[in-house]
C-alpha positions as a printed Julia matrix, in Angstrom:
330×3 Matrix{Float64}:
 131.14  121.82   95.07
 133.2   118.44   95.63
 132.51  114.98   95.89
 132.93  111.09   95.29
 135.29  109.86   98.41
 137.68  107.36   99.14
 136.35  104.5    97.08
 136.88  106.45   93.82
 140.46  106.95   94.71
 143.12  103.44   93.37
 146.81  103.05   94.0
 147.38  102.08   90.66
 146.73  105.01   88.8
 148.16  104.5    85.43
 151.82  106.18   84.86
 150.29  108.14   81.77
 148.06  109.95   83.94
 150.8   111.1    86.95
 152.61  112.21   84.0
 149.61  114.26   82.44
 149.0   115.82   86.57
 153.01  116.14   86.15
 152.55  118.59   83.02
 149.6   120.76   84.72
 150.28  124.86   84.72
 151.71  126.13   87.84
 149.88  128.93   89.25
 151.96  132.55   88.17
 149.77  135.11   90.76
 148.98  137.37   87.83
 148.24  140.71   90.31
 147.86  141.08   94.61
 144.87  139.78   95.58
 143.48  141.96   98.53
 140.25  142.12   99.97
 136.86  139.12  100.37
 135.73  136.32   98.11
 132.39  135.41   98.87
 131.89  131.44   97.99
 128.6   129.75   98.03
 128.23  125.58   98.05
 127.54  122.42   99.93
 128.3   121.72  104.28
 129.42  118.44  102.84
 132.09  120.17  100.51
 132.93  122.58  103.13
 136.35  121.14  104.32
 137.62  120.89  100.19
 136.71  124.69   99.49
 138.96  125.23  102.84
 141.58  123.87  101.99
 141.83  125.37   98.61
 141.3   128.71  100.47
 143.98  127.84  102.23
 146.5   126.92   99.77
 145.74  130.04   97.65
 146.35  132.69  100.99
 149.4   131.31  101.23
 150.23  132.69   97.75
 147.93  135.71   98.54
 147.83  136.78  102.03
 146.11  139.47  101.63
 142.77  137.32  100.44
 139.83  136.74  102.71
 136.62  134.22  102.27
 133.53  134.21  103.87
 131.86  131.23  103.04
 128.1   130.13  102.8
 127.53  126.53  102.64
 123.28  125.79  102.95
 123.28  123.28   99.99
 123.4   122.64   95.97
 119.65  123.49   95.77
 120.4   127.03   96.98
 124.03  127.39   95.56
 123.35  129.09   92.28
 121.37  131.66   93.79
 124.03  133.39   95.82
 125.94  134.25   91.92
 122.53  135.9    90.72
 121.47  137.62   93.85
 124.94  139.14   94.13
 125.08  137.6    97.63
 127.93  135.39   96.55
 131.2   136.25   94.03
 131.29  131.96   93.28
 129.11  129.27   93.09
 130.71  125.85   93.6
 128.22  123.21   92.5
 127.62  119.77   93.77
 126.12  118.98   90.77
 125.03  120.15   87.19
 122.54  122.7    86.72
 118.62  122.08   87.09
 117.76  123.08   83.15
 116.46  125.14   82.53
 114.95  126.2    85.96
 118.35  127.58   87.53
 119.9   129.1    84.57
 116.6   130.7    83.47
 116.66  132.15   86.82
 120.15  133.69   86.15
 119.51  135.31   83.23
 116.91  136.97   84.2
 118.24  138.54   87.01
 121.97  138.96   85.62
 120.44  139.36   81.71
 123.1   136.83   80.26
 124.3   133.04   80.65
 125.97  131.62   84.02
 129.74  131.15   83.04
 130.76  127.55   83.91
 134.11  126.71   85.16
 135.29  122.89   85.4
 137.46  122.25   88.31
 137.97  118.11   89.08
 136.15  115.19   87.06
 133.37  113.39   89.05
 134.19  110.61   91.62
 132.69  107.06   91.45
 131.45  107.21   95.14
 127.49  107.41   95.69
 127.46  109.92   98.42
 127.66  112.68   96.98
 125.27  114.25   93.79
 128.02  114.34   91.08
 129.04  111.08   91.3
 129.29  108.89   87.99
 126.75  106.85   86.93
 126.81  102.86   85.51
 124.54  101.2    83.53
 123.72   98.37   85.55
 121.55   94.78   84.73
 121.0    91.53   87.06
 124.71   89.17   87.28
 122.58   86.85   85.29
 122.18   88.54   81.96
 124.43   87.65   79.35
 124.71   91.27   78.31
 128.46   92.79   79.18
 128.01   95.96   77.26
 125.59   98.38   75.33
 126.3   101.18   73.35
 124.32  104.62   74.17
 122.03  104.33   71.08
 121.01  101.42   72.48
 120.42  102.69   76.06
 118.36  105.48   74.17
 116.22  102.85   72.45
 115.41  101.12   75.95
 114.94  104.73   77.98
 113.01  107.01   75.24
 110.56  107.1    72.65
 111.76  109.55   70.7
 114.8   107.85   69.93
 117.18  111.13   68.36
 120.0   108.83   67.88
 118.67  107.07   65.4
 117.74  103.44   67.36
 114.78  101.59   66.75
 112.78  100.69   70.05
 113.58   98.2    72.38
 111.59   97.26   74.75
 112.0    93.97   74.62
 115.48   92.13   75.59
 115.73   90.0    72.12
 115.83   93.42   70.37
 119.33   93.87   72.28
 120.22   90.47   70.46
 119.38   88.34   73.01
 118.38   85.04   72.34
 116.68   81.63   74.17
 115.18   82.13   77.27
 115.41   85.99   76.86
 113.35   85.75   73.69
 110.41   87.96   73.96
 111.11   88.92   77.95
 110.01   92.63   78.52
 113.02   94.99   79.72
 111.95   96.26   83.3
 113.64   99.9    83.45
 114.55  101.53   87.09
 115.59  104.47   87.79
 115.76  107.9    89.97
 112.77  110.41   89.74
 112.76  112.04   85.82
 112.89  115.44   87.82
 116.5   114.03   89.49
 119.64  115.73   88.85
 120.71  112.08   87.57
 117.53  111.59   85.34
 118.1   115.13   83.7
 121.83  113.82   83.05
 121.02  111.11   81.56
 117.82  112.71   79.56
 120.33  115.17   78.13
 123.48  113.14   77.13
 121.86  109.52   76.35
 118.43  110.85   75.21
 120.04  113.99   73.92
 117.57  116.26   75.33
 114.04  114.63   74.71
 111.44  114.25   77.29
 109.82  111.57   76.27
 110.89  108.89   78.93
 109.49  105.27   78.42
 106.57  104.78   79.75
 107.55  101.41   81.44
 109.92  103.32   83.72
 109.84  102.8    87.4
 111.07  105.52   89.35
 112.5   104.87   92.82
 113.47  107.21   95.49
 117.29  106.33   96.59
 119.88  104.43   94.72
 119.62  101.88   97.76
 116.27  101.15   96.64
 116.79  100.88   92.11
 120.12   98.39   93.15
 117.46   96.07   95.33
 115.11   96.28   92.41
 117.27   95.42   90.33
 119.05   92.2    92.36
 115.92   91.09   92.26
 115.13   90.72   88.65
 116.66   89.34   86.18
 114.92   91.26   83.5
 115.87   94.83   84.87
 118.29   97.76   83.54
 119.13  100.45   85.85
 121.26  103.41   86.1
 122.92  104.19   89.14
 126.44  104.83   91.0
 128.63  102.21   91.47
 127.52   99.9    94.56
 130.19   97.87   96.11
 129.64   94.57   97.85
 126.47   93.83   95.7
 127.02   90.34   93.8
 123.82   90.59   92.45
 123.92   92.87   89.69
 126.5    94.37   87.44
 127.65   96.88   85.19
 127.85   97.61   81.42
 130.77   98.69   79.37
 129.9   101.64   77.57
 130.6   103.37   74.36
 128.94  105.92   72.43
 127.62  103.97   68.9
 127.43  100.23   68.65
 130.82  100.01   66.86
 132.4   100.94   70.12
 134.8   101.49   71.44
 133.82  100.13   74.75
 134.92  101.72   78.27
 134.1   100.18   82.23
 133.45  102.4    84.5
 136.25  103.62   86.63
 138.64  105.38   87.71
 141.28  105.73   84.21
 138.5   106.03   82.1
 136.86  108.72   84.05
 140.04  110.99   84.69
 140.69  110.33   81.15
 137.28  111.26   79.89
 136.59  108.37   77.75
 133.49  106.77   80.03
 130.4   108.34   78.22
 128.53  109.1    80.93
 131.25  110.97   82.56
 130.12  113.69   84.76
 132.03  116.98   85.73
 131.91  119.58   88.96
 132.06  123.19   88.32
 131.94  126.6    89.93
 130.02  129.19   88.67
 130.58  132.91   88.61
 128.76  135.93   89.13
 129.55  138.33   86.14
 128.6   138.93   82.61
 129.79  140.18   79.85
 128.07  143.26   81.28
 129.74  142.9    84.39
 133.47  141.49   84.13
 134.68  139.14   86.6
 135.97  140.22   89.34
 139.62  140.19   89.11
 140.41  139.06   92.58
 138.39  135.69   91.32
 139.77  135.06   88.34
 143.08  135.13   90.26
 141.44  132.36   92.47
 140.01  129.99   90.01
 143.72  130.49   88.16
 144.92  128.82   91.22
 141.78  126.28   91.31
 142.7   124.61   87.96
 146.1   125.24   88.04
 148.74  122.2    89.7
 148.64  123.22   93.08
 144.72  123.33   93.34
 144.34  120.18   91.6
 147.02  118.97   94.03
 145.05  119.71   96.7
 141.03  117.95   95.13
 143.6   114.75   94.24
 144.6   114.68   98.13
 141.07  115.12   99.22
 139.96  112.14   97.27
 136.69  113.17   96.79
 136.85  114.09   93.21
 139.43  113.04   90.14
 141.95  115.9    88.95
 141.63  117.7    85.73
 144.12  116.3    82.92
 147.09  118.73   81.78
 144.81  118.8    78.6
 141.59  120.04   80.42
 143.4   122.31   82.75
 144.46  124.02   79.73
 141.6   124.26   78.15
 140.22  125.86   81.18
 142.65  128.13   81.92
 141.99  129.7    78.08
 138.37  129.49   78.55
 138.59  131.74   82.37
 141.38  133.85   80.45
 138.93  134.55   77.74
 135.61  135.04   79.45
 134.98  139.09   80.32
């Protein structure tokens, strides 16, 4: 379920967005909730699903968890097995291994709830990822047709291929200098991220790519040469590289990485945490979890993921939009 830490979490959050948390829905207990929720997720995440037990049996006394916390590579298969009522992921879904798998056995799609907005913090699996080249190149930003061009071959955004770093517009002594790409293993929850939303779902990785276990190991790589790209989380304390504005098309516009333009959604490569459920259109949700995941999004849960620090609140505007979408699903 939860992640990123204290290092994703500033002082100096703008005022716009602690009015925007000021403007989230209250939870309004729709019905009595009586009787077990069974919740699947992460040891790590353990103490953040507690809590937000907690805070919701104090509106509901008469709710009761039992919790099963073995990891995200087993989460998902407590919803399908009927083993668990909720799924709260670390992580997005391994496509399409894990939502194959649930509908086959549940014979429709895994509902998807967002709850918080990724953290910047590389502990944890969901954390946000930057774009990240040696101090030394002259490069300050790239647009994600361009990080398609240097990553694919297929190119579906439309970019010629760049494998080269004058092809970026680079000029003098980066005039004909190969671009030396690092990154995670393609089978990586991070690599299938960034296959689906920069490479928009091709396959077809560069063949150039070196792929390195830890994110330890692509930021050494990387200090150490001046001609490399990476993609990563955020690393404090290392001088030696640094990373890229963003934006989606070369016109821009251009967004850094952190913590405003994350909660705020504007970051392209911003990542989400959701839980997943256990019915299907078949099979309506239980109403004793809808009433929970009400409470989830609502102020008070998002109260309680801004206190943790782990992971960044929903927006008023994403709350809402979440609230409709639980409200409308079976």
């Amino acid at each position: 379920f939860l992640s990123a830490c204290e290092a994703s979490r500033s002082p100096d959050l703008p005022q716009a967005n602690e009015a925007s948390r000021a403007t989230l829905p209250a939870s309004q207990p729709g019905l009595s909730v009586v009787g077990e929720i069974r919740a699947w997720g992460s040891p790590a995440d353990g103490a953040l699903i507690e809590r937000l037990q907690a805070g919701f049996t104090k509106l509901q006394p008469g709710a009761r968890f039992s919790n099963t916390l073995h990891g995200p590579e087993s989460t998902l298969a407590g919803v399908y097995t009927d083993s668990a009522d909720i799924a709260f992921m670390a992580r997005e879904l391994r496509l399409p291994m894990e939502s194959m798998a649930f509908q086959w056995v549940k014979l429709g799609k895994p509902f998807q709830l967002e709850i918080a907005t990724a953290g910047l913090a590389g502990n944890r699996p969901s954390a946000n990822l930057a774009v990240l080249v040696h101090k030394d190149n002259p490069l300050n930003r790239m647009s994600l047709t361009q990080l398609d061009a240097i990553l694919g071959t297929e190119h579906r955004r439309g970019a010629a291929v760049a494998r080269y770093w004058d092809d970026l517009g680079l000029e003098r002594n980066w005039k004909s200098q190969p671009i030396h790409v690092y990154g995670p293993r393609i089978d990586s929850i991070p690599a299938q991220f960034i296959r689906r939303v920069v490479m928009q779902d091709s396959y077809k990785w560069n063949p150039a790519y070196v792929e390195l276990e830890t994110d330890g190991e692509l930021v050494a790589a990387l200090a150490k040469d001046p001609l490399g790209i990476a993609y990563a989380p955020l690393q404090p304390g290392n001088d030696k590289v640094k990373a890229l504005a963003l934006a989606v098309i070369d016109a821009g516009p251009f967004h850094a990485l952190d913590r405003e333009s994350v909660a705020t959604r504007a970051y392209p490569l911003t990542r989400v945490i959701t839980v997943v459920t256990s019915h299907t259109p078949e099979h309506p949700m239980d109403p004793k979890v809808r009433e929970f995941l009400r409470y989830v999004v609502s102020a008070q849960g998002q109260a309680i993921i801004e206190g943790d620090g782990s992971f960044i609140p929903l927006s008023a505007e994403v709350s809402r939009q979440e609230l409709a979408r639980l409200e409308a699903s079976p």
